[in-house]
Structures are given as structure tokens and as C-alpha cells.
C-alpha positions in Angstrom: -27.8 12.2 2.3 -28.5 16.1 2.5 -25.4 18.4 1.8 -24.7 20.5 4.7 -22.3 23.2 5.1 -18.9 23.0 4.9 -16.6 23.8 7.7 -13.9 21.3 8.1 -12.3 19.4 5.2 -10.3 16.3 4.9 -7.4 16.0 2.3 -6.3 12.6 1.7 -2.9 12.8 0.1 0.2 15.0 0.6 0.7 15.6 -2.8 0.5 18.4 -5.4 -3.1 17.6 -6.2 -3.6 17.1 -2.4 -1.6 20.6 -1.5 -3.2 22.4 -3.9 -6.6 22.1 -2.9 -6.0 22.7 1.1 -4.1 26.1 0.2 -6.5 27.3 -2.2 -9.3 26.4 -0.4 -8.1 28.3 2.9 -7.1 31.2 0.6 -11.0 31.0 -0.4 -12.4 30.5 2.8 -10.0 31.6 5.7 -12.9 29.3 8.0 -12.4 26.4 6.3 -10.7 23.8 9.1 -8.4 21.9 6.6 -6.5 18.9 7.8 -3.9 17.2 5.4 -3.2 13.6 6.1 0.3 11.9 4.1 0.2 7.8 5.1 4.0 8.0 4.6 6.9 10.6 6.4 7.2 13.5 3.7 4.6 15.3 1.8 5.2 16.4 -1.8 7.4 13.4 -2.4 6.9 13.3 -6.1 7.0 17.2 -6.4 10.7 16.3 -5.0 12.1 14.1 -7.6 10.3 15.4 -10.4 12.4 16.6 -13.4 15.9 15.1 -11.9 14.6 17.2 -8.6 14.0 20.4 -10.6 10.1 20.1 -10.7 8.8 20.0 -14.2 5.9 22.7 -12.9 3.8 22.6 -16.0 4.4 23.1 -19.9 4.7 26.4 -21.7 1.5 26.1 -23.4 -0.7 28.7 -22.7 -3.9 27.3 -25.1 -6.2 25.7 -23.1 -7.7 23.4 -26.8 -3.9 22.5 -27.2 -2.9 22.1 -24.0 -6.0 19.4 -23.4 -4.5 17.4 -26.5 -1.9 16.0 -24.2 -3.9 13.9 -22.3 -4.2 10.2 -23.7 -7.0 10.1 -20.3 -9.2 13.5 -19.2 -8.6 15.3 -22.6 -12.7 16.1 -22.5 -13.2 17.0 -19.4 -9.7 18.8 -18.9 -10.2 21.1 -22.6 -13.5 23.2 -19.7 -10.9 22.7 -16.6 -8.4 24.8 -18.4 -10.8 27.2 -19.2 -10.5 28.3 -15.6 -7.2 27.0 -14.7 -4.5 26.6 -17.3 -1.0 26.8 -17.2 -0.4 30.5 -17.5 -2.6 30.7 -14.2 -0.2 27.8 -12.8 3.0 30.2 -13.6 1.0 33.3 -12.4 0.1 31.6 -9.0 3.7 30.7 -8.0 5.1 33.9 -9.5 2.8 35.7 -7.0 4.3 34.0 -4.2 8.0 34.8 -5.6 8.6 32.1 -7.7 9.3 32.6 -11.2 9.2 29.6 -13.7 11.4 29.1 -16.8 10.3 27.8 -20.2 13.1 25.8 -21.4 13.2 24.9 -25.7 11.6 21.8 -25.1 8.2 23.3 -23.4 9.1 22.2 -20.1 8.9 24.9 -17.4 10.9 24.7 -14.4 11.5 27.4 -10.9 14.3 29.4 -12.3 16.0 28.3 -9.1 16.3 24.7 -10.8 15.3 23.2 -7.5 11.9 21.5 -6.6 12.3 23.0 -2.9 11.5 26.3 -4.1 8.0 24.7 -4.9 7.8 22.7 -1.9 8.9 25.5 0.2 5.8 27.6 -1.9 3.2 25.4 -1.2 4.4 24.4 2.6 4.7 28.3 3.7 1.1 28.7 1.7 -0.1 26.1 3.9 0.8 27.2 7.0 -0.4 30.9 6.1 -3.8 29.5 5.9 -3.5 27.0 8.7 -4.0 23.8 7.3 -3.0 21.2 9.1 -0.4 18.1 7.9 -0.5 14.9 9.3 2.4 12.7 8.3 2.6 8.8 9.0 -1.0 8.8 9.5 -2.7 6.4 7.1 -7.1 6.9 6.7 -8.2 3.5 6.2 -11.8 4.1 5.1 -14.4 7.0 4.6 -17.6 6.2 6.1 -20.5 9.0 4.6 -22.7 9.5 7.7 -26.8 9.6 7.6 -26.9 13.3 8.7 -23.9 14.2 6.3 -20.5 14.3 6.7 -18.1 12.2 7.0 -16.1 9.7 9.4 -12.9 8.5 8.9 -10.8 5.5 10.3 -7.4 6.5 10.9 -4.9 3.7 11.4 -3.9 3.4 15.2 -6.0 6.7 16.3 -10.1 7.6 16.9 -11.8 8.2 14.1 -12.4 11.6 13.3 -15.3 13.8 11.5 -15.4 16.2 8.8 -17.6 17.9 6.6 -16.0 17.3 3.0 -13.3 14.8 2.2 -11.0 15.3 -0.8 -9.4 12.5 -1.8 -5.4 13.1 -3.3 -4.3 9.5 -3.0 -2.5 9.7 -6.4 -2.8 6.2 -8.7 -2.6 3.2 -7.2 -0.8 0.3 -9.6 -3.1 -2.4 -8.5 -7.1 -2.6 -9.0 -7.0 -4.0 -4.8 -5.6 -0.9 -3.7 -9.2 1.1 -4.7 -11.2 -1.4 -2.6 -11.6 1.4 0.1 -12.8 3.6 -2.9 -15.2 0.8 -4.3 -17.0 0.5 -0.9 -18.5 4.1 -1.7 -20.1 3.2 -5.0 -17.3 4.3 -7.0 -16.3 1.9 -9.9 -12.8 1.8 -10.9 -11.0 2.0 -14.8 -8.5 -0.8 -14.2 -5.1 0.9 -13.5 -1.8 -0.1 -15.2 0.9 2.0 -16.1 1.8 4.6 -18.2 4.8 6.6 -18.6 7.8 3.6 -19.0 10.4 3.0 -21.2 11.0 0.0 -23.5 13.4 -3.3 -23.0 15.0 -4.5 -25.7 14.9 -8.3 -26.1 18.3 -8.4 -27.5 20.9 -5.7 -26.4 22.0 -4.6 -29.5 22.4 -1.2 -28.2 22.3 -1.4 -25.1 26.5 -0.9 -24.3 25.7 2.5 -26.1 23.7 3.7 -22.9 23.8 7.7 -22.6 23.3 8.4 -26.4 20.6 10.2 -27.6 19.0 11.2 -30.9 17.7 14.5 -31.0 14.9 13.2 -33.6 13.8 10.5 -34.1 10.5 8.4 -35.0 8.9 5.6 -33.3 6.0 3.3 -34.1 4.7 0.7 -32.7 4.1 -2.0 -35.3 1.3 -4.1 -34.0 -0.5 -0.5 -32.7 -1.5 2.8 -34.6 0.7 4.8 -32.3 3.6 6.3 -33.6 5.8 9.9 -32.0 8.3 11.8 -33.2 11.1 13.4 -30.9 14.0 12.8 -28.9 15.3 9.1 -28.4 17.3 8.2 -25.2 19.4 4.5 -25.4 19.6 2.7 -22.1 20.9 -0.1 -20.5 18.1 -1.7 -20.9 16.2 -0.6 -24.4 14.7 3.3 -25.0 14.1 6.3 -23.8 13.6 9.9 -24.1 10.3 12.0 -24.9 9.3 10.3 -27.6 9.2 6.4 -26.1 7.9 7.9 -23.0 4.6 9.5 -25.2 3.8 6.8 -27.2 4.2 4.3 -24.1 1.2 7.1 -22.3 -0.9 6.6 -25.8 -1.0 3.0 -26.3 -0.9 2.3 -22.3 -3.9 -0.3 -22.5 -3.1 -1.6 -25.1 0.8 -2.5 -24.6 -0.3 -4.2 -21.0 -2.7 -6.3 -23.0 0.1 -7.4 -25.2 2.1 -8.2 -22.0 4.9 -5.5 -22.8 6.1 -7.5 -26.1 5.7 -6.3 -29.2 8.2 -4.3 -31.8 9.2 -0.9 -32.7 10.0 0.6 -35.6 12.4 3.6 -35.5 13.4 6.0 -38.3 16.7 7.6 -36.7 16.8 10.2 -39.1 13.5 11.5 -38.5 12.1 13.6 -41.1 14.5 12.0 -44.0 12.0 9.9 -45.6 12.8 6.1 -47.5 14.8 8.0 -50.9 16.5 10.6 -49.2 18.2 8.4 -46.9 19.5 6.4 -49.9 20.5 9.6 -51.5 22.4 10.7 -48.7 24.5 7.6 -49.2 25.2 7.1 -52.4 26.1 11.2 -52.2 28.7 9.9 -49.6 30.1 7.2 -51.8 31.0 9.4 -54.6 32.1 12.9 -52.4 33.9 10.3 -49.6 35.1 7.8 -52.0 38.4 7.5 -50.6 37.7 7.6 -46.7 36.4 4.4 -44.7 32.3 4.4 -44.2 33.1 4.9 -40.4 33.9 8.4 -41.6 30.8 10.8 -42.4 29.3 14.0 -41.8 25.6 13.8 -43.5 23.9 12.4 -40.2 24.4 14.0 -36.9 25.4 10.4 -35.0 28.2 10.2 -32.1 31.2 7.7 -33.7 30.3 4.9 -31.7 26.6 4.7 -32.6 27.0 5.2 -36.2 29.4 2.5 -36.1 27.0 0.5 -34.6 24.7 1.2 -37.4 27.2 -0.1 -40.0 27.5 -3.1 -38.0 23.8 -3.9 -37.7 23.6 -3.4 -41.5 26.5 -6.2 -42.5 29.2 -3.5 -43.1 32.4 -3.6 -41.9 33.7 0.0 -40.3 37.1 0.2 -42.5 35.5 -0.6 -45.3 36.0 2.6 -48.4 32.8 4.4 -49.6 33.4 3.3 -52.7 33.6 -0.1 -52.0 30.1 0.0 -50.8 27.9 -2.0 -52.8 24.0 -1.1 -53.9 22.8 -3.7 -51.7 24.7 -2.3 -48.5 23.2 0.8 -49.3 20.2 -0.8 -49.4 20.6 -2.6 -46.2 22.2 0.8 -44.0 19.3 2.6 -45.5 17.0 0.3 -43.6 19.0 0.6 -40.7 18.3 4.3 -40.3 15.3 4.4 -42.1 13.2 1.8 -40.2 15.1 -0.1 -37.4 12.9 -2.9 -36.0 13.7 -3.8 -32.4 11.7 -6.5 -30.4 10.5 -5.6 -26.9 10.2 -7.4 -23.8 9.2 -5.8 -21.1 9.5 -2.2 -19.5 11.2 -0.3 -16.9 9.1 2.6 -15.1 10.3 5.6 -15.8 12.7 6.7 -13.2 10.3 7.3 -9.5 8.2 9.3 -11.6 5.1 6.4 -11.8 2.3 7.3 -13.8 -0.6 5.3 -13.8 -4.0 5.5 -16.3 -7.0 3.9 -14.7 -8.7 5.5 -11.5 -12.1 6.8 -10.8 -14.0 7.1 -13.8 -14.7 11.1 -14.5 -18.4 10.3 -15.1 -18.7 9.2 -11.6 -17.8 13.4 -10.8 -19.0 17.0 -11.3 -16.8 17.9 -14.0 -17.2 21.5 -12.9 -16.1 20.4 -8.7 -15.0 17.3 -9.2 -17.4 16.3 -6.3 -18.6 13.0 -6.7 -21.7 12.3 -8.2 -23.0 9.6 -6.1 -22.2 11.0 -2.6 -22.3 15.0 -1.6 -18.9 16.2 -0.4 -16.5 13.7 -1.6 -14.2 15.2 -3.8 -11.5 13.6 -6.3 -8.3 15.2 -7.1 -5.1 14.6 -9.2 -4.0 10.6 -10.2 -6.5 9.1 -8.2 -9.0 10.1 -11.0 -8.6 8.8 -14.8 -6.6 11.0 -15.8 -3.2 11.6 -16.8 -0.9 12.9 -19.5 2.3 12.1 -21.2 5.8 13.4 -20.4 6.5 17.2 -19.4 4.8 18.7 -16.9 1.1 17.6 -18.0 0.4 15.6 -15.1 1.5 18.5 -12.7 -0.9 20.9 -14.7 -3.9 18.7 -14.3 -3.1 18.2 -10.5 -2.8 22.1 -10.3 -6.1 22.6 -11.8 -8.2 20.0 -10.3 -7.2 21.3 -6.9 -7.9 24.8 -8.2 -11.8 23.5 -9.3 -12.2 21.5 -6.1 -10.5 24.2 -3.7 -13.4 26.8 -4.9 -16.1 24.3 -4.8 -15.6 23.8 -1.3 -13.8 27.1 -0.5 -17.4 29.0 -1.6 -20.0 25.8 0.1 
């Protein structure tokens, strides 16, 4: 099938990836006849809810080598991509259009107005600047590539309709079925499962503690060499927080091929190695000889969970430091040292689904991300095997796909 020039595009998927490409690509090419179709009644659904409905934009790392380390999927491909399109140029883009981003201690950077409409609103008014064209509750069912070039699409309930390009947004689908319309091109497909959850405890030992969170701690997954250090979030159900959400994006295949169960090892007083620990307590026993073990000030615990802790190690709470025996310190050094908890299951973290799995990226022009096999089929965002771990990674790489697809097709 010969190329031919481009003058109308199809974007399949109202998302960020999706959005990113139309605007940019009419910003390009003002010619460009750029259609927008969303299967469901909103776009930018996940650009909504993401970050409690702040919008986690991107990260505040501005180097594009470090910046690709983030990506348990795409780090190879994405270390060029950044080259032209990074995060700075992500911040720069939106602060051009009047919206200024944050950098909060954490890395995560958010509109300064705390509220994901400000990016909606951005993208939407970009949109209809350069007169693309959304199509909500209208659902493409299949892509046929014609013999002269082009394309024709079945829409669900309507004609079908013919472009030029297609771009294909449709974010990561969380079963391999759901790609069949994908697999009919040619494409082959990295089995999708999810990434991006927290863990379930198998016995809720800390679960009626829900809300707590340790500012730094360790995890390691004992069956797995995947370990991350950083904040640690109990729930109702098991863990949380930065660090659980990483190490569940790093060991993704690996955890679904276990079937979710497996245990964790957690040092809760992460970077306090094995001998300090114990030295913190027997420095308690002598300095707080007279005061009950539930009283403390050498680890930075709320009441209840340090209670908790003595509990789990044997020790009752109104029992004196001094009482404490050399195998209790033992035992509580354990506790905080290297907690073992056995998983069952997990819980997908909040709407925010992340799958790994997708269109494999040697199936596309890393430089367009126009497919390989058929001229004018682009992939953008989830829908392609990539993805990154927890705080605004997964927004950059949809940014800068659309940014490498948008002038591919912008300058055709």
C-alpha cells in the first residue's frame, strides 16, 4: 500500500495521548481535518480523576536519561522520545497556554490551580482553536487499510467513514480479546495485565489501622528481585503508597504469574539497618527504664501502630523497658526490621488502571510511532507497551508520544 498525503486524520481515543496528538497536529498543520472519536460520553476521563482530580501532569525531572529510568516497559525507546519531548517541554507547553504547573517535594507536578479542569479546559479550548472535531458515544469497531491508501472505518450504528491516517489512543485494554480489532492489522500483542495495584494482605493484621502511613519505608518482594524504598500507605485491605505501587509496576509479569500470592518483606524503619534497630532498643531500655514500652520517641510511629508492632512481636503494651528481655528485643527488632506479610490478591489502584502489555514497540517507527507494517497507522499512549510507575510517568509518555506522532503527521 503506497503512502499518500495526509489530509484528514482519525484519532481513536479521547484521552491525553489521543488529545495530544489532534491539537498538536492541527497546531502543525492548520489543513489537517482531525476528527476525535471517544466510544464513551466524556473525553479526558482519566485526565479527570488523576491525582485525587488534581492531574498528576508529569514529574519534575527534567533529564531525559533519568527520566527514561522510570519505565519498567518503553525505557529504550522513550530515553530518544525525550530527547525531543520531555517533561520541561510538557510544563512549557501548558505554561504557554496559561497554565502553570507546581513541583510538589515528592516530584509530582500538578496545575497550580489544584484542579484537573484547568488541563481539560487547556486541551479542549486548544482543540477547538484548531478545529478538531470530537465525537463522543461513538465507538470505531474496525480499521480497514484500503488498496489505494487510506483508511475506512466502521463506526458502530453510522456509515463508515474515510481518512487518510488513523491514530490509534485507545489506552490498555485489561484483556488480550479486547486487541482482536488490532490483531486483524498484523499487529501482535504483549499480553496485557496490570500494573500499578496495591497489595492484600491474607490476614488483616493491620488492616483496622487503615489511613497510616510511613514516610519510609522498604519493601521486597521475597520470591522476586524487586525491592523499593519510600512511602508506605496501610489499607483496609493490605498496602499502599509510592513504594507498593512501584514495585507492583516492576515485577507486573511476574506477580500475575504467581497469581497475586506471594510475601513481602518490609523494613519500617527504612534506612536503620539489622544492628541499629537493636541499638535503638536496648538505648530505650536503659534511658526509658521506668516508662511502659508503649511509650517511645526513637521511631517516628503514630501510638496505635507502634502498639501494633509490640503486639505482633509477643510484647504486652504496659509492659516497663526494663522489663524487656534480650529475646523481645530480638523479636521487635524483627518486627521493624523485616516484617513478613503474605499476599493474596490486589486491589487496582483507585480508577487510575494501568496496564503493561500492548502493541509491541518493534511493530512502530520509534521516531513517528507509525506502524511498521501498514503506512499511516499510528500508535499512541497505553495502547502501546509502554507504561511507567506512579507519579506522573504515564502522563509524560502520553504527552510525548502525541508530540512525535502529531509532527509526523502534522509535516506528511
Amino acid at each position: 500500500m503506497k503512502p499518500k498525503k495526509i489530509r484528514s486524520v482519525a484519532v481513536i481515543g479521547g484521552g491525553a495521548a489521543g488529545f495530544f496528538t489532534a491539537v498538536n497536529a492541527a497546531l502543525i498543520n492548520p489543513d489537517l481535518k482531525i476528527t476525535i472519536f471517544e466510544k464513551s460520553r466524556e473525553v479526558l476521563s482519566k485526565v479527570r480523576i488523576s491525582g485525587g482530580g488534581r492531574c498528576n501532569v508529569t514529574h519534575n525531572c527534567f533529564d531525559p536519561e533519568r527520566l527514561s529510568k522510570h519505565y519498567p516497559r518503553g525505557e529504550k525507546t522513550l530515553r530518544w522520545s525525550f530527547e525531543q519531548f520531555q517533561a520541561k517541554d510538557t510544563v512549557d507547553w501548558f505554561e504557554d497556554r496559561g497554565v502553570k504547573l507546581k513541583a510538589e517535594d515528592d516530584g509530582r507536578m500538578f496545575p497550580i490551580s489544584d484542579n484537573s479542569q484547568s488541563i481539560i479546559d487547556c486541551l479542549l479550548n486548544e482543540a477547538k482553536k484548531g478545529g478538531v472535531r470530537i465525537r463522543t458515544k461513538t465507538k470505531v469497531e474496525a480499521v480497514n487499510p484500503k488498496a489505494e491508501g487510506g483508511f475506512e472505518l466502521s463506526i458502530s450504528k453510522s456509515s463508515p467513514e474515510h481518512f487518510d491516517a488513523v491514530v490509534v489512543a485507545t489506552g490498555g485494554y485489561n484483556r488480550e480479546k479486547a486487541y482482536g480489532w488490532l490483531k486483524k492489522l498484523g499487529h501482535s500483542i504483549n499480553s496485557p495485565v496490570p500494573s500499578l495495584f496495591t497489595f492484600n494482605f491474607r490476614e488483616k493484621v493491620l488492616t483496622d489501622l487503615a489511613g497510616i502511613s510511613v514516610e519510609n519505608a522498604h519493601v521486597q518482594i521475597e520470591q522476586l528481585p524487586f525491592e523499593e524504598a519510600g512511602p508506605v500507605l496501610i489499607t483496609h485491605w493490605g498496602l499502599s503508597g509510592p513504594a507498593v505501587l512501584k514495585i507492583s509496576a516492576w515485577a507486573a509479569r511476574d506477580l500475575h504469574d504467581l497469581e497475586y500470592r506471594f510475601d513481602v518483606l518490609v523494613n519500617w524503619v527504612y534506612p536503620d539497618k539489622e544492628h541499629a534497630v537493636r541499638e535503638k532498643l536496648i538505648k530505650l531500655r536503659e534511658s526509658n527504664a521506668r516508662k511502659t514500652v508503649s511509650k517511645q520517641d526513637h521511631f517516628p510511629f503514630p501510638n496505635r501502630l507502634w502498639d501494633r508492632f509490640l503486639e505482633l512481636s509477643g510484647i504486652k503494651t504496659d509492659k516497663r523497658w526494663a522489663d524487656l528481655s534480650n529475646k523481645e528485643i530480638h523479636d521487635l527488632t524483627q518486627t521493624l526490621f523485616r516484617s513478613r506479610y503474605n499476599i493474596q490478591g490486589k486491589t487496582t489502584y483507585k480508577e487510575e488502571f494501568v496496564t503493561c502489555g500492548g502493541v509491541p514497540l518493534n511493530e512502530v517507527n520509534p521516531d513517528t510511532l507509525e506502524s511498521k507494517k501498514i503506512p499511516g497507522l499510528f500508535f499512541v499512549g497505553e495502547v502501546l507497551d509502554i507504561d511507567g510507575v506512579t507519579g506522573g510517568f504515564n502522563f509524560q509518555a502520553a504527552w510525548t508520544n502525541g508530540w512525535l506522532a502529531a509532527n509526523a503527521l502534522g509535516e506528511s
